[in-house]
N, C-alpha and C positions, 0 to 999 in steps of 0.2 A: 504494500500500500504506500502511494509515495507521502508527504511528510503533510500537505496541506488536508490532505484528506486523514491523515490520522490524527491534526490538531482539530479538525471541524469535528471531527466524533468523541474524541475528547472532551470537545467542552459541549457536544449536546448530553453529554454520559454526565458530565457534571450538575448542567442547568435540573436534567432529570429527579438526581441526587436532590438537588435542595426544592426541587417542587418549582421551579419557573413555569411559570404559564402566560405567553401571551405576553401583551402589551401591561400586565402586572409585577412582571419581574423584579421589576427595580424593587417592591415592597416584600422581596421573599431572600435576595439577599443583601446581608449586609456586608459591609466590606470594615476592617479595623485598621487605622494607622497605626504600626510601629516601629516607632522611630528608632535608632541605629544603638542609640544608649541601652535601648532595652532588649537589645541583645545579650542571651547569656555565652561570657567570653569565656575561652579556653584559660585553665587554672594556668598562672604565669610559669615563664621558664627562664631560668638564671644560669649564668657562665660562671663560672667560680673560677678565678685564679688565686693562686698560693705559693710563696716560698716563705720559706724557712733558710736562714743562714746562719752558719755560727762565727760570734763575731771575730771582726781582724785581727790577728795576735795571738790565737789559740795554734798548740804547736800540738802534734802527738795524734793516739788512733782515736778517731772522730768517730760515737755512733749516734745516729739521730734518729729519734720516736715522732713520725707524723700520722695522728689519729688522720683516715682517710670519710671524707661521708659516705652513708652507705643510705640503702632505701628504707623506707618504712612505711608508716599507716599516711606518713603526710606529706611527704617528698620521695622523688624516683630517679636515683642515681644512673642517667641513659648513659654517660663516656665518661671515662675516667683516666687522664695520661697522667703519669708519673714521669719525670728526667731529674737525675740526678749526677751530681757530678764534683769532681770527678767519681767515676763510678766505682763503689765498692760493694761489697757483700749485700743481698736484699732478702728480707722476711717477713712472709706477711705473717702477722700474731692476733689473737683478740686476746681481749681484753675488757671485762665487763662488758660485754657487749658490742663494742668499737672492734672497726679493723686499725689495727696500728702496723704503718709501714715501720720496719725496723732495716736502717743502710747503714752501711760504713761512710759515708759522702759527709762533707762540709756544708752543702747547700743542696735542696731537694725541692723541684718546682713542681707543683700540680694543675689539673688544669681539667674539670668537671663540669657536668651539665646537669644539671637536677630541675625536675619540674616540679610545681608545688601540686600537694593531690591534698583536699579539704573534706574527706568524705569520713573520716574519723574523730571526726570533735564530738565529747560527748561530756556530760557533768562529772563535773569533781567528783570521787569515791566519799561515801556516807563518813560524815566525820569529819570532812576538811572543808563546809562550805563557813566556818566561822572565823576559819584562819585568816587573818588581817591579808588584804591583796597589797597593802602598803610595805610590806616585809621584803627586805632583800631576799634573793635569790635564797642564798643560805640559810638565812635565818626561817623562809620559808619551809624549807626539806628539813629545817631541824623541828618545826612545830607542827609537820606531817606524820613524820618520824617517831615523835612523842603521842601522838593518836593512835601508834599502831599501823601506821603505813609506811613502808621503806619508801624513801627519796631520796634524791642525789639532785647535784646542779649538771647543767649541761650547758657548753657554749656554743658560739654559732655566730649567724651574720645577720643583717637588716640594710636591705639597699633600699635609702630611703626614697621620697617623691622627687627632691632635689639630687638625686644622684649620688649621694655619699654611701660609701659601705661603712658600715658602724658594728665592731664587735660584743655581742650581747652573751648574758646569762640568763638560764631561767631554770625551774627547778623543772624535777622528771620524778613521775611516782611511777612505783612498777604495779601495771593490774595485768593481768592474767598473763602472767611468767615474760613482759614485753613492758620498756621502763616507754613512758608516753608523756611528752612534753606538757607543761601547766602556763597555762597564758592566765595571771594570777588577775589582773584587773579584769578583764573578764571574765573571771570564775568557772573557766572552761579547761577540758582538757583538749589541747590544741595547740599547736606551732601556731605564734602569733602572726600577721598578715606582714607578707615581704620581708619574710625568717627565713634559711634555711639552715638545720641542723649539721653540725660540724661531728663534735663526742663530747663524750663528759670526763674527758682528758685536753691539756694541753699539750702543744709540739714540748720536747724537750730534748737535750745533748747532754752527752759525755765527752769529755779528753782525756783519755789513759783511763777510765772507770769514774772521774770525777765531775760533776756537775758544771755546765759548761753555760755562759751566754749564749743565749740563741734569738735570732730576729725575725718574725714572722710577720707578711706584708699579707693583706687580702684585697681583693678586687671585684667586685659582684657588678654586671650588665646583665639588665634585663632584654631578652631575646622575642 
């Protein structure tokens, strides 16, 4: 059937649908504007970059711990490059939960794509809707913690509306054996909005077995 004749049967198959009749049509359907805002968008998606370097002056065997993100109920780790250099030994470890790259290298660049997924916000566990949302981070997972609910703090990023990447903490309770971020001012469980989750570890270094300065740069662009 060529194309004009199968848009005319189309839309008689339509008019049929909604009861057109005649020179009365126009009162049988309606039509609705919506406008472009009211589009529901696709959950955002963030470029992550990252190094880690141990600072200038450090002499001996260099080993560096970089927690890497991984996926969960509220973000989805699609690429994931590691470069490190000069290149040494490499291990991947967990670690409460966290992957932590483990190199012998001085400096270790990363370079992820994570989309945000928002389909697992749900209320706070019975017991912690009294807990002050004015609490730091810590002080939060320690008066969760005293309820009878394990928590821990977790860090991360926030690329805000003006563009800046901003290193954040928030606390993490664990419900059904999976630790799940707390957005405390909203009283939710939930990765706050243009969050994404890093670990609930920081990057760290050695030199010869001893604690070493280490510098850690982030970069989040929204895609």
């Amino acid at each position: 059937m060529h194309r004009p004749a199968r848009a005319a049967l189309a839309l008689a198959s339509l008019l049929a649908l909604v009861g057109c009749r005649g020179p009365d049509a126009r009162h049988d359907l309606v039509l609705v504007r919506r406008e472009a805002t009211d589009e529901p968008g696709a959950p955002p998606r963030f470029v992550l970059v990252a190094r880690s370097e141990v600072v200038a002056g450090s002499s001996g065997e260099v080993v560096l711990w970089l927690p890497l993100p991984a996926s969960d109920l509220f973000q989805t780790v699609s690429s994931l490059a590691v470069e490190a250099g000069p290149p040494g030994a490499l291990a991947l470890e967990e670690a409460g939960g966290d992957r932590v790259l483990r190199v012998g290298a001085a400096a270790v660049s990363v370079r992820a794509v994570i989309d945000r997924r928002d389909g697992g916000a749900r209320a706070l566990p019975p017991g912690l809707e009294d807990v002050s949302p004015t609490l730091e981070p810590a002080a939060w997972a320690e008066a969760a913690s005293a309820r009878g609910v394990e928590a821990r703090v977790a860090h991360g990023l926030e690329l805000t509306k003006d563009g800046q990447t901003l290193e954040r903490r928030w606390p993490e309770v664990l419900i059904d054996g999976a630790w799940s971020p707390v957005d405390a001012p909203a009283g939710r469980v939930q990765l706050p909005p243009r969050h994404v989750r890093l670990a609930a570890r920081s990057p760290r270094a050695t030199v010869d077995g001893r604690p070493a300065e280490l510098r850690t740069a982030y970069a989040l662009e929204e895609r």
